[in-house]
MIMIMAR-662340 format. One record per residue (C-alpha): z negated, x negated, y; residue in three letters. Coordinates in steps of 0.1 Angstrom, whole numbers, plus 5000, padded with zeros to 4 digits. Last residue first. Example, Ala and Ser with C-alpha at 12.3 -4.5 7.8 and 13.67 -1.06 7.14 Angstrom:
2
492948634989SER/492248774955ALA/
//
This chain:
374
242209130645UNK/238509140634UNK/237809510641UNK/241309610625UNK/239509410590UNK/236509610591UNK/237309930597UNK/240009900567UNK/236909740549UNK/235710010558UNK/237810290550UNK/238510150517UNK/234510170510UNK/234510550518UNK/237610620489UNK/236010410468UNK/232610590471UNK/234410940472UNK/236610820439UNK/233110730426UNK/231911080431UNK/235111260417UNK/234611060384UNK/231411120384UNK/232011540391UNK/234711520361UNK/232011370335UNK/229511580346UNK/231311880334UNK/232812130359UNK/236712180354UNK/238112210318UNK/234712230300UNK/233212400325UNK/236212680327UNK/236112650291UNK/232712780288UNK/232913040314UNK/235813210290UNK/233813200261UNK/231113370272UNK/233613630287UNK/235613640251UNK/232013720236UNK/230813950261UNK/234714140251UNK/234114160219UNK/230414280218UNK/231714610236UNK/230214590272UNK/228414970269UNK/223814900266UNK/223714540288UNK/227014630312UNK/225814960315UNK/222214860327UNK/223814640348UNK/225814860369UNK/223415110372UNK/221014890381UNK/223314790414UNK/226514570424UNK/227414430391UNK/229514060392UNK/230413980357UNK/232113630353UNK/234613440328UNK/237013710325UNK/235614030348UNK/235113800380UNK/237413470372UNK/235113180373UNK/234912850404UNK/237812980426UNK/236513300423UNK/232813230435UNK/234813150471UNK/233113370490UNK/229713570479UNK/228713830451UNK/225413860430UNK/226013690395UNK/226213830357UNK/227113570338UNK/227713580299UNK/225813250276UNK/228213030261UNK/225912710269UNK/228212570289UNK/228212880309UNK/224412880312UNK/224412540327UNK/227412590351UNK/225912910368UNK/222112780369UNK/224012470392UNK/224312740418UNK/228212740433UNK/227812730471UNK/231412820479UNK/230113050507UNK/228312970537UNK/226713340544UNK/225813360503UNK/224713010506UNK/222413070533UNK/221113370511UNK/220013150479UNK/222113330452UNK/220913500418UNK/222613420387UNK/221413670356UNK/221913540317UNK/222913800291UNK/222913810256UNK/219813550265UNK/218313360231UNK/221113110234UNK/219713040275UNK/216612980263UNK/217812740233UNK/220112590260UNK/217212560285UNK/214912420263UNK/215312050271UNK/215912110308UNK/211712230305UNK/211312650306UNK/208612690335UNK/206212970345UNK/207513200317UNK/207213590318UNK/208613860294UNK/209814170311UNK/210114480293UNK/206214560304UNK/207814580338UNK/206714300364UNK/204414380394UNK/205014060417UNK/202014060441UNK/200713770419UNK/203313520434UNK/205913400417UNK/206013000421UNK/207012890388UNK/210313000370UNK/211113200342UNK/212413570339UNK/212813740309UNK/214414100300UNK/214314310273UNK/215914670267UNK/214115000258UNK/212715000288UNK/216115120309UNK/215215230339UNK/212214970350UNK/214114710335UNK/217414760354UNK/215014790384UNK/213614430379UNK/216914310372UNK/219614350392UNK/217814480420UNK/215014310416UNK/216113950416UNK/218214040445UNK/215314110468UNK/213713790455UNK/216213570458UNK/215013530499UNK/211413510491UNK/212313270469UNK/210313170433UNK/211512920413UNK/214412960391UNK/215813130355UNK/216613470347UNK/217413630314UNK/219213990303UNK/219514170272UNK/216613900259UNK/215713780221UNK/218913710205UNK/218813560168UNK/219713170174UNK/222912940177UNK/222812720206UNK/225612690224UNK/226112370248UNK/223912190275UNK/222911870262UNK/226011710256UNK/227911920284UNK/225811750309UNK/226312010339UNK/227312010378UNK/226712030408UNK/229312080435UNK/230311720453UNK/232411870482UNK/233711590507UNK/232611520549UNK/234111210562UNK/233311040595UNK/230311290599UNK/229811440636UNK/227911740630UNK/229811970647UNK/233011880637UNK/232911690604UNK/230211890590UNK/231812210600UNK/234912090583UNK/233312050552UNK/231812450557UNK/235112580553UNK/235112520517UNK/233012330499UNK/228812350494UNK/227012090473UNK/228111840498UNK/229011450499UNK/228411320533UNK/230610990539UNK/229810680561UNK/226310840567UNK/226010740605UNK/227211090620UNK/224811250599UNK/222011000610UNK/222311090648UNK/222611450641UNK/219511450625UNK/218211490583UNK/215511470564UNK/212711650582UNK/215811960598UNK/214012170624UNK/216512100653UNK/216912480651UNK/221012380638UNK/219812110613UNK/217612360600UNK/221112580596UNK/222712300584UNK/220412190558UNK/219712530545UNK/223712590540UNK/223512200525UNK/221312190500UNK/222111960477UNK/223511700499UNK/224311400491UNK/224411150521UNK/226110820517UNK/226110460524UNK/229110240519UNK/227709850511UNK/225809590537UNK/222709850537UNK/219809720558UNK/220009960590UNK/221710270576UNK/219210280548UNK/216510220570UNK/217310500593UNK/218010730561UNK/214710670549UNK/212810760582UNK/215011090584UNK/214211160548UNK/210411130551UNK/209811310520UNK/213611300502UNK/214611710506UNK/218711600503UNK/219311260490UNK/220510920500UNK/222810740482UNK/223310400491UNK/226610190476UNK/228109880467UNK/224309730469UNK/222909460476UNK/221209540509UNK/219609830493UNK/218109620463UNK/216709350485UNK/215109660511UNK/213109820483UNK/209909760495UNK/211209990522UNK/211110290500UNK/207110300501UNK/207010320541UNK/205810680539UNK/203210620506UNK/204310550471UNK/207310450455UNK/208410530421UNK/211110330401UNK/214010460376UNK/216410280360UNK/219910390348UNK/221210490313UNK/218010470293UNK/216410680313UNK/212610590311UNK/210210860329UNK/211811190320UNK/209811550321UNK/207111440348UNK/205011750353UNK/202311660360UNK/203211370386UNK/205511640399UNK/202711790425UNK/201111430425UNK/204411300442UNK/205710960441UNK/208610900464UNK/211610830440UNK/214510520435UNK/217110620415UNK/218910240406UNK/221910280389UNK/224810030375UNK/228510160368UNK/229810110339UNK/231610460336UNK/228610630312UNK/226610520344UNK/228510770365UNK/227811020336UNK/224110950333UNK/223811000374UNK/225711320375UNK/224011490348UNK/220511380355UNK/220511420393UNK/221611780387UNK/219111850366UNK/216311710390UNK/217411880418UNK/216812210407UNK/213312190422UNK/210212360407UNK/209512130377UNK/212511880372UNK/210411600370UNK/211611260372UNK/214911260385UNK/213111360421UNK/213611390452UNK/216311130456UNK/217010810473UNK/220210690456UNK/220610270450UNK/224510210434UNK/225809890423UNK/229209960412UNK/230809810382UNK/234509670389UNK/238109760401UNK/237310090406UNK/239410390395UNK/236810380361UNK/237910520324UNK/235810740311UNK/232910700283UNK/231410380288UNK/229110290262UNK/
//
């Protein structure tokens, strides 16, 4: 059933290349895949999500028949070129952040593809600054420059950057997003003052235990959670803190409903680029859970700090915000992030958005196109 009205004038084909809509164990990529890719179906448009099998999410495969666009594994290096029929025919390639063998995919991509081709990036402060030490696997200059458009999970000045630097025709913010069916308030007896969810990072870390580790430590009479896989046995966790290696999409709103409070911690390349919204952020607002985040540019343009967003600088800080907040007011924030997602952030306003990108990228072409031929 198609949910939104289109801006094109007829069902798009669309092949992405991604890491993985399969298993969303240890990469947020997953979610975010999910989310945008149902809702661009929702619009009539027809998916293909074509994935490099890999026996680390083999495991810990959490969707293996969408029933709103298909889903195929390929094996080995030269695995994605078996699908050279569906690539040609497309409107549209979509090639993915962190795809093994990116670089090689993204040749053949740019070689057989008759439609737009496009790079999504979901990573982009880590991209551009591996990019930068020539250490990029998935990505070169040469291909960024070949991408007719490069769709990117970070906004702001950093778009231009692309454009400049790197060489892309067309550079556009795509933040992630949230599937507001699944994602929504779940009624339930709190269990945590304070939850956090994602994989390991040495570079989260520090933050991690700032505002949340050490609140623990000082205030034991509170609980805390933390889930995510990766942690390594080094980690000396407070009795106060409950441990999960991995909380599934599925129970992420009943995790999240449990929470009073949920904790967003930022990689630090998208600290220093700024306007690098995390997708945890958007999930745990739909689900009317309170936010408190770490601090970089451009988070105000996405929640209002103090409204829809907390932003503590130390333990102190948190520790009041979990014993003092008055209930009324963590209720009006909770309610606050909500309908910023609701008004601004759902999947169905990031598909839109992304086919309006795709249109926008095809126009150029054929306008490309039709000036070659005169």
């Amino acid at each position: 059933m198609i949910r939104g009205a289109s801006s094109a004038t007829r069902p798009l084909r669309v092949v992405v290349f991604g890491l993985s809509l399969s298993s969303s164990w240890g990469n947020g990529h997953a979610t975010t895949y999910r989310a945008l890719l149902r809702a661009f179906a929702e619009r009539g448009h027809d998916v293909l999500f074509l994935e490099r099998d890999q026996p680390w999410y083999a495991g810990h495969r959490d969707l293996t028949d969408p029933d709103w666009c298909r889903l195929r594994l390929y094996e080995g290096e030269r695995g994605h070129e078996d699908f050279a029929d569906e690539v040609r025919a497309a409107d549209a390639v979509i090639v993915g952040s962190y795809v093994p063998d990116g670089r090689a995919v993204g040749q053949f991509v740019q070689r057989t593809a008759e439609g737009v081709t496009a790079f999504y990036d979901i990573d982009t402060p880590v991209t551009l600054s591996a990019l930068a030490r020539g250490e990029c696997t998935y990505l070169d200059a040469d291909l960024v420059a070949g991408y007719d458009v490069y769709l990117s999970f970070t906004g702001g000045p950093t778009l231009a950057r692309i454009e400049r630097r790197w060489g892309s025709p067309a550079a556009r913010a795509l933040f992630c997003t949230v599937d507001t069916d699944l994602y929504r308030p779940v009624p339930t007896r709190p269990r945590w003052d304070l939850s956090y969810i994602g994989t390991y990072s040495p570079d989260r870390q520090p933050t991690l235990q700032r505002l949340l580790l050490e609140p623990a430590r000082r205030a034991p009479d509170l609980r805390f959670a933390v889930a995510g896989p990766l942690y390594p046995d080094t980690i000396h966790w407070p009795d106060n803190v409950e441990r999960f290696d991995h909380v599934a999409p599925a129970d992420h709103p009943a995790f999240y409903g449990a929470s009073r409070y949920t904790l967003n911690v930022t990689r630090a390349d998208m600290i220093a680029a700024g306007h690098s919204p995390s997708v945890r952020l958007f999930e745990a607002a739909a689900c009317e859970t309170p936010i408190l985040s770490d601090r970089w540019e451009g988070l105000e343009t996405f929640f209002r700090p103090g409204r829809e967003i907390l932003l503590p600088g130390d333990a102190n800080e948190v520790v009041q915000i979990l014993r003092d907040l008055p209930e009324t007011r963590r209720r009006a924030i909770a309610s606050g992030g909500a309908a910023r997602i609701r008004d601004r952030h759902d999947a169905r306003a990031r598909a839109g958005q992304l086919e309006d990108d795709l249109m926008e990228a095809k126009a150029r072409l054929t306008a490309g196109g039709a000036a070659r031929a005169s």
